[in-house]
PyMOL Python script that loads the backbone (N, CA, C, O; Angstrom):
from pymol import cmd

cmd.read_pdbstr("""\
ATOM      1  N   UNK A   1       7.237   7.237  13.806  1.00  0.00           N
ATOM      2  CA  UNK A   1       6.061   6.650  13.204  1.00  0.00           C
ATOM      3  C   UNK A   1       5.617   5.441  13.999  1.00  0.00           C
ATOM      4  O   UNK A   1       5.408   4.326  13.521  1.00  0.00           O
ATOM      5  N   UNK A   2       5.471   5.875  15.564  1.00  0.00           N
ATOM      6  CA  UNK A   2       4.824   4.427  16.195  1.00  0.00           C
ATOM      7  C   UNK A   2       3.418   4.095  15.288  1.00  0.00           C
ATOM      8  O   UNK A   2       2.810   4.864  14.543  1.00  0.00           O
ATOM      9  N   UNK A   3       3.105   2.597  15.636  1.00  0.00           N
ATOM     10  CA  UNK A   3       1.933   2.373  15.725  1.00  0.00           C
ATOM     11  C   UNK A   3       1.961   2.215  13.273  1.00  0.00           C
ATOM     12  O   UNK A   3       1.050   2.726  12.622  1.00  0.00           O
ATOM     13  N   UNK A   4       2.358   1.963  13.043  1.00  0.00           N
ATOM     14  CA  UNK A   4       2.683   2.264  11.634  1.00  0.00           C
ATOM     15  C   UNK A   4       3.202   0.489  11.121  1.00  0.00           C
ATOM     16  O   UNK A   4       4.137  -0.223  11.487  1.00  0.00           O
ATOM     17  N   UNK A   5       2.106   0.290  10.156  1.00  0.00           N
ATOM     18  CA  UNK A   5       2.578  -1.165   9.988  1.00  0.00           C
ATOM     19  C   UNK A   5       3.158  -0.943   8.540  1.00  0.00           C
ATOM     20  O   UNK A   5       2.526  -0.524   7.570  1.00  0.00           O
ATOM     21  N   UNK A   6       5.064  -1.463   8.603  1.00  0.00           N
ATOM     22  CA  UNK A   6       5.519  -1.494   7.285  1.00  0.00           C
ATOM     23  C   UNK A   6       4.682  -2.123   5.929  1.00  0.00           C
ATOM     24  O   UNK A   6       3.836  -2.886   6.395  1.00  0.00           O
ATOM     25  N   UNK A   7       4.619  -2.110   4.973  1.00  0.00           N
ATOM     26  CA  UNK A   7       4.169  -2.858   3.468  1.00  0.00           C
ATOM     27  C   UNK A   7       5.134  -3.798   3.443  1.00  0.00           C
ATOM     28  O   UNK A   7       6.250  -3.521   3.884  1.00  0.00           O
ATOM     29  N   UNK A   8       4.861  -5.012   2.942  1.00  0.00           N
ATOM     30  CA  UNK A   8       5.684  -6.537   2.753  1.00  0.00           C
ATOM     31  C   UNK A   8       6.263  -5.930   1.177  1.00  0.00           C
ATOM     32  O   UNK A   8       5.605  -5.099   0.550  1.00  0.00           O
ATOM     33  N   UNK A   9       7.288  -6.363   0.782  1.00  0.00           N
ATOM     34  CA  UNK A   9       7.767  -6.432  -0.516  1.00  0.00           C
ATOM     35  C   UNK A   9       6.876  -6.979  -1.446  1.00  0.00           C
ATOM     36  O   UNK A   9       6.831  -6.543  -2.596  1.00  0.00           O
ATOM     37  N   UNK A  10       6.036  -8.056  -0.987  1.00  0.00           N
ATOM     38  CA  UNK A  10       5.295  -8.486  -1.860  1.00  0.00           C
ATOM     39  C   UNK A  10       3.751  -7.945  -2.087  1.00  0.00           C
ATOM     40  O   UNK A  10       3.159  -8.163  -3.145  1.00  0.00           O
ATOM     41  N   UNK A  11       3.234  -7.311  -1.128  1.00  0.00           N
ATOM     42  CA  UNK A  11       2.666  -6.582  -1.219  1.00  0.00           C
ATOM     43  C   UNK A  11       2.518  -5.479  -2.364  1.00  0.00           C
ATOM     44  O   UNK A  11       1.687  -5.231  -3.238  1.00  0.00           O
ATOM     45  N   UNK A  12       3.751  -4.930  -1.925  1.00  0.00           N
ATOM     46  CA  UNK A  12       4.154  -3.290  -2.828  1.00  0.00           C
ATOM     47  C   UNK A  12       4.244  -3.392  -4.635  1.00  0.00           C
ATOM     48  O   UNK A  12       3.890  -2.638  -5.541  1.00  0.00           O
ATOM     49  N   UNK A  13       5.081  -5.086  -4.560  1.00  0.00           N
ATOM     50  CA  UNK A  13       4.992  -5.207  -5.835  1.00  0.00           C
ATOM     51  C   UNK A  13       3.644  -6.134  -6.723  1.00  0.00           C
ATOM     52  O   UNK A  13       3.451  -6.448  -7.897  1.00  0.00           O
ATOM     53  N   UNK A  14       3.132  -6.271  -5.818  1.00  0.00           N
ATOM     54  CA  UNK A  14       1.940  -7.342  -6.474  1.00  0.00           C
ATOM     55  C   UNK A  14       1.140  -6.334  -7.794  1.00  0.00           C
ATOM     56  O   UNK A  14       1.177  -5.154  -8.142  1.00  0.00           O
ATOM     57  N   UNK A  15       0.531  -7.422  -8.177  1.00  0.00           N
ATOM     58  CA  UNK A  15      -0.743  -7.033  -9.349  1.00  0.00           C
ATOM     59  C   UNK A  15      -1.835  -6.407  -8.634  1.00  0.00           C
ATOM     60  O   UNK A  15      -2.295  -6.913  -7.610  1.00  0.00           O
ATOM     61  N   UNK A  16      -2.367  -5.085  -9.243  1.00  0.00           N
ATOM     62  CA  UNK A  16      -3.235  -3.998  -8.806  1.00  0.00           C
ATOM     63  C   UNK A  16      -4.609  -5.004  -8.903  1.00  0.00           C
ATOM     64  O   UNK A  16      -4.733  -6.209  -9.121  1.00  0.00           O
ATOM     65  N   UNK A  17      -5.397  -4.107  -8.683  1.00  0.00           N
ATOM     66  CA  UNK A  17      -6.919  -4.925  -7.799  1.00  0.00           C
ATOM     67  C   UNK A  17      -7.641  -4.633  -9.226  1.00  0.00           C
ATOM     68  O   UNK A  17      -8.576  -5.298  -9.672  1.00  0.00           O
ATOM     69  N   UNK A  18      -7.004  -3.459  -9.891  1.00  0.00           N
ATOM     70  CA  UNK A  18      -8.359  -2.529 -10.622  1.00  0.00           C
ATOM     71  C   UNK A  18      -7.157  -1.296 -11.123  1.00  0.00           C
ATOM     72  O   UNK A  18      -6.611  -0.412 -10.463  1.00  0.00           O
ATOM     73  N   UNK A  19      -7.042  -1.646 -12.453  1.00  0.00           N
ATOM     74  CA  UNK A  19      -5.617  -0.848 -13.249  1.00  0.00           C
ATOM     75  C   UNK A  19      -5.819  -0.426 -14.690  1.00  0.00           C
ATOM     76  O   UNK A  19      -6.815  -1.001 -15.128  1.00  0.00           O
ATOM     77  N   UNK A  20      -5.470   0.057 -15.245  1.00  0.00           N
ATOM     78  CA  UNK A  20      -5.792   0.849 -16.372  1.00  0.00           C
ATOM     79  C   UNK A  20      -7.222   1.010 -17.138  1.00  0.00           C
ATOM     80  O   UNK A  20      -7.518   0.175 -17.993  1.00  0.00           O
ATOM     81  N   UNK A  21      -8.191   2.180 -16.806  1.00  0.00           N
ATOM     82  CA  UNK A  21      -9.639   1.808 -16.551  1.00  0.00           C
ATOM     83  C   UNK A  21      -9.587   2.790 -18.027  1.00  0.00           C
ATOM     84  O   UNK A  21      -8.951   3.810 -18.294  1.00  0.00           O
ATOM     85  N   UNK A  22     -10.375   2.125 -18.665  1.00  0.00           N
ATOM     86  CA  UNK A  22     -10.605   3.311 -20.072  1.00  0.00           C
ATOM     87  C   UNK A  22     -12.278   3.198 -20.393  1.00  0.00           C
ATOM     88  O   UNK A  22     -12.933   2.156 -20.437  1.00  0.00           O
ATOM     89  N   UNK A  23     -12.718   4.455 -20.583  1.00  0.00           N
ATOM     90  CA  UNK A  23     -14.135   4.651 -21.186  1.00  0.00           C
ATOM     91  C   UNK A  23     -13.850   4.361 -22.659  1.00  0.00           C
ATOM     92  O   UNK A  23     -12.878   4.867 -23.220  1.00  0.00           O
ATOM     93  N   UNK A  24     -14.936   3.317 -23.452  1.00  0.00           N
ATOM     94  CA  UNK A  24     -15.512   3.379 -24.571  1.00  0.00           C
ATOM     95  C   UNK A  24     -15.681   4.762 -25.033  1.00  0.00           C
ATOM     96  O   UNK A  24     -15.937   5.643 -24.213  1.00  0.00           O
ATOM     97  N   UNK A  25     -15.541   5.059 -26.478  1.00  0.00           N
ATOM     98  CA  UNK A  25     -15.660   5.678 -27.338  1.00  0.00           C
ATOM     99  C   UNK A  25     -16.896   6.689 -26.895  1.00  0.00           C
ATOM    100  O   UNK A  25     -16.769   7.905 -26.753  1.00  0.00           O
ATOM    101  N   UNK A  26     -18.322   5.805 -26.674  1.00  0.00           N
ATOM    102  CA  UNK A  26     -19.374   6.445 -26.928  1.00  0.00           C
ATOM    103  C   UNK A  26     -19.697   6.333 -25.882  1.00  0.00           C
ATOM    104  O   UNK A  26     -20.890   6.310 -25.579  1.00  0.00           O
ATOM    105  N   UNK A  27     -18.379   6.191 -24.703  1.00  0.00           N
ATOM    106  CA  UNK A  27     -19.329   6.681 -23.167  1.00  0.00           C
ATOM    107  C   UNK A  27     -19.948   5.954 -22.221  1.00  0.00           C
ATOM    108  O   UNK A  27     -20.215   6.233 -21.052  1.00  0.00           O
ATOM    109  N   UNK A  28     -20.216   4.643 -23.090  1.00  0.00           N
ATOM    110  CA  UNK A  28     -21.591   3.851 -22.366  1.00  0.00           C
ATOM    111  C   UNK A  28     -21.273   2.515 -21.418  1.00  0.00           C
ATOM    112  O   UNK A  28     -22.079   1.766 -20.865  1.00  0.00           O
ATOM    113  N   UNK A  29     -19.775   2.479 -21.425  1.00  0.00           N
ATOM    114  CA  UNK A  29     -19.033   1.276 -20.889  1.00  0.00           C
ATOM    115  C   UNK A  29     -17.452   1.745 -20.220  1.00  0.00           C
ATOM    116  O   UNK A  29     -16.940   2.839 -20.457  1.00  0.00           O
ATOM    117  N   UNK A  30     -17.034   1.040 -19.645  1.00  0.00           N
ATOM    118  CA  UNK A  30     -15.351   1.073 -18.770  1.00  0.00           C
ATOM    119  C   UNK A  30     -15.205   0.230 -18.999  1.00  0.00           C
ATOM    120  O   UNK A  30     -16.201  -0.490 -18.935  1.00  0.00           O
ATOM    121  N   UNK A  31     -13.852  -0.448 -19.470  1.00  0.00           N
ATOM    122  CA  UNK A  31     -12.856  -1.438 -19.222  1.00  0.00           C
ATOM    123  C   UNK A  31     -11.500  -1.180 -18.533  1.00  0.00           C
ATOM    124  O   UNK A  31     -10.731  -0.231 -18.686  1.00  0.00           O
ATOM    125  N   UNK A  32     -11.371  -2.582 -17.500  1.00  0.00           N
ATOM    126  CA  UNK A  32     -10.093  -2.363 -17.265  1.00  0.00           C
ATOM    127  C   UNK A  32      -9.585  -3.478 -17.094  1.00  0.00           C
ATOM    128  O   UNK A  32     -10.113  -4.416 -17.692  1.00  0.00           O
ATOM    129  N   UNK A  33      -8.347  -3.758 -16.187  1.00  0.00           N
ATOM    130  CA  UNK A  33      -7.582  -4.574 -15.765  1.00  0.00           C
ATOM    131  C   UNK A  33      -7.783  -5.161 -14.308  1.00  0.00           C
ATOM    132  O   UNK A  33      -7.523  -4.403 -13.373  1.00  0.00           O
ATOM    133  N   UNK A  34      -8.285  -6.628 -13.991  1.00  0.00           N
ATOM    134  CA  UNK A  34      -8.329  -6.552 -12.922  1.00  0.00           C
ATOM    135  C   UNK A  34      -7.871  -8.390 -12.454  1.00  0.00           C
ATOM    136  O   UNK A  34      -7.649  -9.203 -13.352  1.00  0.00           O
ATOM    137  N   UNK A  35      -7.829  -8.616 -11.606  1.00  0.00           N
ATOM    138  CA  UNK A  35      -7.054  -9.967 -11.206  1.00  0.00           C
ATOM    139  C   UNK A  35      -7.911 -11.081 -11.315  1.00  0.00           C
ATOM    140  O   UNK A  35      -8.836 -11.132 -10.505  1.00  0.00           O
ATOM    141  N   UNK A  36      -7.763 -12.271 -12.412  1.00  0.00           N
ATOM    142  CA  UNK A  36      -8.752 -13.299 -12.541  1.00  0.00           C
ATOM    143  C   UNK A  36      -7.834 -14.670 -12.394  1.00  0.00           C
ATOM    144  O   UNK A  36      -7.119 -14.903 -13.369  1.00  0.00           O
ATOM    145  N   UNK A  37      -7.765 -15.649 -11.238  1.00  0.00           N
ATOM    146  CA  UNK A  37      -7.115 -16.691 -11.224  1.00  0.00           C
ATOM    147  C   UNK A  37      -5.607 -16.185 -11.114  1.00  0.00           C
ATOM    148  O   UNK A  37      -4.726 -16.828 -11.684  1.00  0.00           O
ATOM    149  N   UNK A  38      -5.376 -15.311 -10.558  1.00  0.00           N
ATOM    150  CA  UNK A  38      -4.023 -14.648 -10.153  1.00  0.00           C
ATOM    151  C   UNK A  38      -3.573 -13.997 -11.310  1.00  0.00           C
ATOM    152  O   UNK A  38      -2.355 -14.169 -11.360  1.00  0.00           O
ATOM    153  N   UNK A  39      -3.895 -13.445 -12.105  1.00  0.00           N
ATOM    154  CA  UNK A  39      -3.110 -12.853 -13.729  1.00  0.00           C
ATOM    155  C   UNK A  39      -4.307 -11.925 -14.212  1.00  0.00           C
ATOM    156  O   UNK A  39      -5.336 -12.405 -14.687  1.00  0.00           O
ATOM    157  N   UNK A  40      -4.055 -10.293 -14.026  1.00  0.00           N
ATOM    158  CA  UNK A  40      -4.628  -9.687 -14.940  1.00  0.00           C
ATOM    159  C   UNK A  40      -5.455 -10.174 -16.228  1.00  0.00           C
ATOM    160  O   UNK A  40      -5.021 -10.743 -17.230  1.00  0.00           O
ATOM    161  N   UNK A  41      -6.705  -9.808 -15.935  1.00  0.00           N
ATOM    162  CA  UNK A  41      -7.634  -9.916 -16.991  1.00  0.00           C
ATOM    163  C   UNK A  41      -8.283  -8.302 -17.585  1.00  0.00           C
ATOM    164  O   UNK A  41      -7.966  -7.222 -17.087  1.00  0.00           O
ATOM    165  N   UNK A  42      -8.886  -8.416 -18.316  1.00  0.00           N
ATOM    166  CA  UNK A  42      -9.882  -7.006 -19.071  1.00  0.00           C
ATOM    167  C   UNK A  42     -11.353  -8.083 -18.538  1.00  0.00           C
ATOM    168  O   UNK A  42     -11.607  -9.277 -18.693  1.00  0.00           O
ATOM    169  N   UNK A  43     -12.006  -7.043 -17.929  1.00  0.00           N
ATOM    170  CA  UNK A  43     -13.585  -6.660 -17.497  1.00  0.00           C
ATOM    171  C   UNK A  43     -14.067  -5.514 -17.738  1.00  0.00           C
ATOM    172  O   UNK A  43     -13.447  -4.450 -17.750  1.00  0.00           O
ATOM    173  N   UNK A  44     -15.436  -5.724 -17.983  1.00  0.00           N
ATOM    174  CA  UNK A  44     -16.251  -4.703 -18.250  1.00  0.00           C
ATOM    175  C   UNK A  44     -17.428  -4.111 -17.900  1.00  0.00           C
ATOM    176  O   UNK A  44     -18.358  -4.916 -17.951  1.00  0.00           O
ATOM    177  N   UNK A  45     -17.721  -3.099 -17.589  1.00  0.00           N
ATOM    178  CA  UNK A  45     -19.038  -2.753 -16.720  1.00  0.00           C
ATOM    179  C   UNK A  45     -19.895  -1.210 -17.379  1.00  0.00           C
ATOM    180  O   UNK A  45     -19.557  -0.441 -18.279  1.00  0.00           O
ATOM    181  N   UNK A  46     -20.603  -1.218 -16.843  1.00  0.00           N
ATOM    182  CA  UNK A  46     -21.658  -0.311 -18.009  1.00  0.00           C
ATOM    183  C   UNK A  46     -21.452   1.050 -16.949  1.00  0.00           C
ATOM    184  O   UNK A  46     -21.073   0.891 -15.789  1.00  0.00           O
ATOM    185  N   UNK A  47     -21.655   1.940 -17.334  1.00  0.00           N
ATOM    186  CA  UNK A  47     -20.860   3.733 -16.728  1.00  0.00           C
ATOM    187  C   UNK A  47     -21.947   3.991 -15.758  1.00  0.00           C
ATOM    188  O   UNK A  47     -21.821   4.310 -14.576  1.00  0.00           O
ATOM    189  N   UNK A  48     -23.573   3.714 -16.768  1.00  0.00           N
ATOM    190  CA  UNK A  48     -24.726   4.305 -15.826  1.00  0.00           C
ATOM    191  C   UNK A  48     -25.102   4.232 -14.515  1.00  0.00           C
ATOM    192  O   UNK A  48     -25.788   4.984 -13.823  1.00  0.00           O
ATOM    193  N   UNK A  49     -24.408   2.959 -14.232  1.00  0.00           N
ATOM    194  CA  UNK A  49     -25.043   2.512 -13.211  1.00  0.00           C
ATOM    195  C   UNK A  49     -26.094   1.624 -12.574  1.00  0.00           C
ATOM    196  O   UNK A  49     -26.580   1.548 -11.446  1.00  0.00           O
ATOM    197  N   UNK A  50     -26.265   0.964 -13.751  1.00  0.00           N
ATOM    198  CA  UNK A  50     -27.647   0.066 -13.917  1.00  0.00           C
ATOM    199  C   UNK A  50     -27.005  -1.365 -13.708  1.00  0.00           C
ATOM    200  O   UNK A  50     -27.676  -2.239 -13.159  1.00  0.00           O
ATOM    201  N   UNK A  51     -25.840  -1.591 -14.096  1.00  0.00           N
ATOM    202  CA  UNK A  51     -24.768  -2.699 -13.819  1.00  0.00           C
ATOM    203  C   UNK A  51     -24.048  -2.804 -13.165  1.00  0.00           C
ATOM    204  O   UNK A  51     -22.894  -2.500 -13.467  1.00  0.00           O
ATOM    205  N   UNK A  52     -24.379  -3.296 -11.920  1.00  0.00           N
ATOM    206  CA  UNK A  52     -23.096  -3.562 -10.853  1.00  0.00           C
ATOM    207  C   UNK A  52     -22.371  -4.258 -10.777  1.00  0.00           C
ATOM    208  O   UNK A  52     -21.390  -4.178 -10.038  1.00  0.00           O
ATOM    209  N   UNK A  53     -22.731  -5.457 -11.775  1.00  0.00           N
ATOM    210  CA  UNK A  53     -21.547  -6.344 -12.160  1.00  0.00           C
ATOM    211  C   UNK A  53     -20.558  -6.475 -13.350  1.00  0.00           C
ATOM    212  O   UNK A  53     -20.942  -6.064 -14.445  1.00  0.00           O
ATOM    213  N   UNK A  54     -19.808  -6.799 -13.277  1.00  0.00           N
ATOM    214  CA  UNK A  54     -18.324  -6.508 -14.441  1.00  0.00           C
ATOM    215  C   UNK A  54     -18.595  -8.171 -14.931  1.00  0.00           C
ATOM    216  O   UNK A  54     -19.099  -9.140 -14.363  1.00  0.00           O
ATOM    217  N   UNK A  55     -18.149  -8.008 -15.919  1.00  0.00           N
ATOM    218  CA  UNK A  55     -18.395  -8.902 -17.060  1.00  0.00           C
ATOM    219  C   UNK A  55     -16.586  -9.173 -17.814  1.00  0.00           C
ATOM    220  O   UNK A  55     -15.974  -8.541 -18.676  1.00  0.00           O
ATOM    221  N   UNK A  56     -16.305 -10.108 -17.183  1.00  0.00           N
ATOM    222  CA  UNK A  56     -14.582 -10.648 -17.585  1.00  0.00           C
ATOM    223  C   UNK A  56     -14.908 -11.013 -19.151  1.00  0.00           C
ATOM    224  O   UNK A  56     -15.871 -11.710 -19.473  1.00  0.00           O
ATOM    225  N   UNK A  57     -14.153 -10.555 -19.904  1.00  0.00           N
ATOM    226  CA  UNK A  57     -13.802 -10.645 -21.379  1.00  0.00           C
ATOM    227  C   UNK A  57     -12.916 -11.840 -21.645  1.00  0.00           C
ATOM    228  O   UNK A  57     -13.021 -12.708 -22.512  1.00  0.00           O
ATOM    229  N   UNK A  58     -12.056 -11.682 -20.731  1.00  0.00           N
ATOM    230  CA  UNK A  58     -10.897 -12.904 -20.927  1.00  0.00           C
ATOM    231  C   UNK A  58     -10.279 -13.490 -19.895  1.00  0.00           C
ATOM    232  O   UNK A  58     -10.119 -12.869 -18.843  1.00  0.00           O
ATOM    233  N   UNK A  59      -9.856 -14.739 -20.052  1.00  0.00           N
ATOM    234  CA  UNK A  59      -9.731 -15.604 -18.734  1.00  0.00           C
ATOM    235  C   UNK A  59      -8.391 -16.605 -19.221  1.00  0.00           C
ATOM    236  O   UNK A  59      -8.384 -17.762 -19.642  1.00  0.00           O
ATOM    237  N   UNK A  60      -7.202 -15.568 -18.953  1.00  0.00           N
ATOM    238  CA  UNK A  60      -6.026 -15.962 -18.997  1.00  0.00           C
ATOM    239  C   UNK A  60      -5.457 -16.598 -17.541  1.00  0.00           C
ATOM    240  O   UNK A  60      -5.476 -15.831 -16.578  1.00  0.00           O
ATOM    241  N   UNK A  61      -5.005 -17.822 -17.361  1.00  0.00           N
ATOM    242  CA  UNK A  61      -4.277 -18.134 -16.544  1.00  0.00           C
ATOM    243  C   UNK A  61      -3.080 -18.418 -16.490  1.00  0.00           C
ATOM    244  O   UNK A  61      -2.684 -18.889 -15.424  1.00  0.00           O
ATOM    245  N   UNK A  62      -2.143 -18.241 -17.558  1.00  0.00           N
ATOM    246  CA  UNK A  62      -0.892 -18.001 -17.823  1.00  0.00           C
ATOM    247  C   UNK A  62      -0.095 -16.763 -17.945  1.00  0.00           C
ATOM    248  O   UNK A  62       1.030 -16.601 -17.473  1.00  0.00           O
ATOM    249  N   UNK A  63      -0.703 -16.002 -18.541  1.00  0.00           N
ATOM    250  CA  UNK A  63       0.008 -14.949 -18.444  1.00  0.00           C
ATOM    251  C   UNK A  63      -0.898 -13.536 -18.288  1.00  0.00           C
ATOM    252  O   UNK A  63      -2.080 -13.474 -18.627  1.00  0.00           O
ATOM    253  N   UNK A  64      -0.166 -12.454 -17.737  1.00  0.00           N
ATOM    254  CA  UNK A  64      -0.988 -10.893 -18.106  1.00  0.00           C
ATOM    255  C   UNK A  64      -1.345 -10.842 -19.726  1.00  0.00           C
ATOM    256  O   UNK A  64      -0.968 -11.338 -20.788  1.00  0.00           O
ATOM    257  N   UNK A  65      -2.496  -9.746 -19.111  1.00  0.00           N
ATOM    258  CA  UNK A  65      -3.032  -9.139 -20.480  1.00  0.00           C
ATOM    259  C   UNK A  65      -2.265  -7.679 -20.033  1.00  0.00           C
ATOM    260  O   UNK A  65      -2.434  -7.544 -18.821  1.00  0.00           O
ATOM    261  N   UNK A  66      -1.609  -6.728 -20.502  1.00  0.00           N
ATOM    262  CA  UNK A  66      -1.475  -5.414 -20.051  1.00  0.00           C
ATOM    263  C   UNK A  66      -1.459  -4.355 -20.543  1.00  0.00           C
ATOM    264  O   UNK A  66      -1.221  -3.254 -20.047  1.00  0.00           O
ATOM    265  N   UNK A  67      -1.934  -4.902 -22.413  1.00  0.00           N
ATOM    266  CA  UNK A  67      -2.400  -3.620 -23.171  1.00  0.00           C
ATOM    267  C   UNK A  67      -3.516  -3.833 -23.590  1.00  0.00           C
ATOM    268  O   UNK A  67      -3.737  -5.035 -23.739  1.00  0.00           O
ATOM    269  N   UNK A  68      -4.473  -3.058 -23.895  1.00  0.00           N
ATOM    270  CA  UNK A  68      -5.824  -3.116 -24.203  1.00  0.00           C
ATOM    271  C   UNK A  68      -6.419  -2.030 -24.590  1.00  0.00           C
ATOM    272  O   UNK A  68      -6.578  -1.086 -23.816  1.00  0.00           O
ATOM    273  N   UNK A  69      -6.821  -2.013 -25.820  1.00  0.00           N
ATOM    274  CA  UNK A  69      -7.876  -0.427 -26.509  1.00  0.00           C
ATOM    275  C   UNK A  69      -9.526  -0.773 -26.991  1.00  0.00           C
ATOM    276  O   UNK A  69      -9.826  -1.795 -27.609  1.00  0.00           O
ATOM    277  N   UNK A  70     -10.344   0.110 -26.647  1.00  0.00           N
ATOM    278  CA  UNK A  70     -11.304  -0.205 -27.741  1.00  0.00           C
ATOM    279  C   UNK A  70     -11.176   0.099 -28.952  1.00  0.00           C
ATOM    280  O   UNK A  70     -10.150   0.687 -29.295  1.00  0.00           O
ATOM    281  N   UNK A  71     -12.021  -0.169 -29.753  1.00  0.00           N
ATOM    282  CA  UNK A  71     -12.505  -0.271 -31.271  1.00  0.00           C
ATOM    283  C   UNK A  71     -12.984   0.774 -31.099  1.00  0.00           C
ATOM    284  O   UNK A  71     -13.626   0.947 -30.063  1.00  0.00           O
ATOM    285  N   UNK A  72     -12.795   2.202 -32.377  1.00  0.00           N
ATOM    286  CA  UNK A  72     -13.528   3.492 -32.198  1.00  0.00           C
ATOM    287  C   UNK A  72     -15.164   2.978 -32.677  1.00  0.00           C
ATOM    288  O   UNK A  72     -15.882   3.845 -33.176  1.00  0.00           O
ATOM    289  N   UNK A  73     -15.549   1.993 -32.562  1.00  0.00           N
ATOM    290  CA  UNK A  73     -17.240   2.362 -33.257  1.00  0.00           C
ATOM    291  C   UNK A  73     -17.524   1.441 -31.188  1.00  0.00           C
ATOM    292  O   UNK A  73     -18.703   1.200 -30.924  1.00  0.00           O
ATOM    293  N   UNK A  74     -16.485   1.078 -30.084  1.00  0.00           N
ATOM    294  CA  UNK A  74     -17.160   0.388 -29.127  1.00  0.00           C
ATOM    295  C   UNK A  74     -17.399  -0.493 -28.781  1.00  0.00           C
ATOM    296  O   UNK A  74     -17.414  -0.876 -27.612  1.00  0.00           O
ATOM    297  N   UNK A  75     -17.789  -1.349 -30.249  1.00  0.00           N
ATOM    298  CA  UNK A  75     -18.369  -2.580 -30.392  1.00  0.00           C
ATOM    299  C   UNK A  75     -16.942  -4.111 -29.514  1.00  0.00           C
ATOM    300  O   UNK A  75     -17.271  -5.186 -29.011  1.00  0.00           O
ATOM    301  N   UNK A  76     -15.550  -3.563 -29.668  1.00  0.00           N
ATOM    302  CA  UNK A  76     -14.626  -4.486 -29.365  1.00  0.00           C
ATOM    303  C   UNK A  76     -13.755  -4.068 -28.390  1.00  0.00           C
ATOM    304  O   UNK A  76     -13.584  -2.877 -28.128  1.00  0.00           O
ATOM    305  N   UNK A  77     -13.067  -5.174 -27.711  1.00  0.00           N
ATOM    306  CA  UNK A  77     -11.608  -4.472 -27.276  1.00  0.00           C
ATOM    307  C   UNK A  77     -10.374  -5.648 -27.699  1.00  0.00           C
ATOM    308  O   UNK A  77     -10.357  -6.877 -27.771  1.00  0.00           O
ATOM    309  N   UNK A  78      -9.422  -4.600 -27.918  1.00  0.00           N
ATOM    310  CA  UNK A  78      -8.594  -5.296 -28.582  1.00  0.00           C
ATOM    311  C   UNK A  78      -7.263  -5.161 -27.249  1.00  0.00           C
ATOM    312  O   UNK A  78      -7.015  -4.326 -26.379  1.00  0.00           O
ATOM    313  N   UNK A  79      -6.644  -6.471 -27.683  1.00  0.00           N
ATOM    314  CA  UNK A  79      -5.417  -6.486 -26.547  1.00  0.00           C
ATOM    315  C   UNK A  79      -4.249  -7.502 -27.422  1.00  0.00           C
ATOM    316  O   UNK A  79      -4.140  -8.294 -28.358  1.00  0.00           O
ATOM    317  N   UNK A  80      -3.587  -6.882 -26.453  1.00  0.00           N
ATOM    318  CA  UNK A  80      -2.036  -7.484 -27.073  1.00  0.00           C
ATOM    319  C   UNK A  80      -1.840  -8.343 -26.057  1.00  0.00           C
ATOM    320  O   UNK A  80      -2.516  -8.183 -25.041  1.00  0.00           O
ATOM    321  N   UNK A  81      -0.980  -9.311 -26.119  1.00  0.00           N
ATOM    322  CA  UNK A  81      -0.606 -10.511 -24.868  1.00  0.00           C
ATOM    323  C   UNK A  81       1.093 -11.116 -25.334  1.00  0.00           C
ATOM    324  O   UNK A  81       1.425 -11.290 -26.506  1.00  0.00           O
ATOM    325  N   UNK A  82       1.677 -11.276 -24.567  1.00  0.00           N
ATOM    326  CA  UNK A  82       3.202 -12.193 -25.076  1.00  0.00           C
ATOM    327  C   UNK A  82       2.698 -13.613 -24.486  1.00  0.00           C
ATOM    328  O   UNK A  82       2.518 -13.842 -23.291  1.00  0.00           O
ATOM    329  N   UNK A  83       2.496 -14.561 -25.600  1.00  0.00           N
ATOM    330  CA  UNK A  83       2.161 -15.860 -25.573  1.00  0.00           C
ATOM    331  C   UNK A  83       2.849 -16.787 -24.506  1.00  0.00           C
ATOM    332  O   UNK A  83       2.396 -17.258 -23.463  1.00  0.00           O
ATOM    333  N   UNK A  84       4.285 -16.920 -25.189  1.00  0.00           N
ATOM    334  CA  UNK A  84       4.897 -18.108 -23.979  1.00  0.00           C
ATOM    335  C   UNK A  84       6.325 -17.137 -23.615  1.00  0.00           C
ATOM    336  O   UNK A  84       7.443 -17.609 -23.822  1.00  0.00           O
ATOM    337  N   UNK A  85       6.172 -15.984 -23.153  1.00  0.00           N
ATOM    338  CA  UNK A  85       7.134 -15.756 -22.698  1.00  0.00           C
ATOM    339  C   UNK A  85       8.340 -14.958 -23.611  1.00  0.00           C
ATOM    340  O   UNK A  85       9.140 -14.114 -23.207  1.00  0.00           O
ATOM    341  N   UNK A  86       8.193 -15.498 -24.920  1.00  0.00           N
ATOM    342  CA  UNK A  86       9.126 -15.066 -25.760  1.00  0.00           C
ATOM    343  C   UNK A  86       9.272 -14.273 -26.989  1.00  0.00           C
ATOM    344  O   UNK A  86       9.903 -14.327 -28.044  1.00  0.00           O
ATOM    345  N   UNK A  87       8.115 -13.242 -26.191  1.00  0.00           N
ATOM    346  CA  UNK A  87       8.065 -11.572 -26.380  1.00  0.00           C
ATOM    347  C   UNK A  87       7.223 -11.174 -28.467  1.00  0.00           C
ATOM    348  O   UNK A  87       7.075 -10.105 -29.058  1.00  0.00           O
ATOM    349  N   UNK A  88       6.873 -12.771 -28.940  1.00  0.00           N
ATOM    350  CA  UNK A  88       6.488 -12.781 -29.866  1.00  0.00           C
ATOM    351  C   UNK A  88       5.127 -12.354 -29.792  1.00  0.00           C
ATOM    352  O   UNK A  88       4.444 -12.286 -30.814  1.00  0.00           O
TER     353      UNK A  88
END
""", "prot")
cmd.dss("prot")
cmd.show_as("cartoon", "prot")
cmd.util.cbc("prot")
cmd.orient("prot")
């Protein structure tokens, strides 16, 4: 494998760019996971295409967000977070 540049450890394990992407209920929106101030956030962007920009929901700088659902009527997204560490 000349010519082949290894991946750094830190690399391989870092936080994804753009990670668990889910369509709204009714189609008309994506949310996902993406890196805000170094720590997974939820953003959001419209499916059609009329919006090229993502719209950050939440702006954690302590910790990941890494579960997240919508609301079946759309209107919300709901997420779970471990506050200080101690899984409460």
């Amino acid at each position: 494998m000349s010519g082949s540049n290894p991946i750094s450890v830190e690399a391989l394990f870092s936080a994804p760019h753009f990670s668990r992407a889910q369509i709204s209920p009714d189609g008309c929106q994506i949310a996902y996971l993406s890196i805000w101030s170094g720590r997974l956030n939820i953003f959001v962007r419209k499916i059609d295409g009329t919006d090229t920009n993502a719209r950050r929901l939440t702006a954690d700088e302590r910790r990941e967000i890494e579960v997240f659902c919508w609301t079946p009527d759309s209107a919300a997204i709901l997420y779970l977070q471990d506050t200080n560490g101690d899984e409460n």
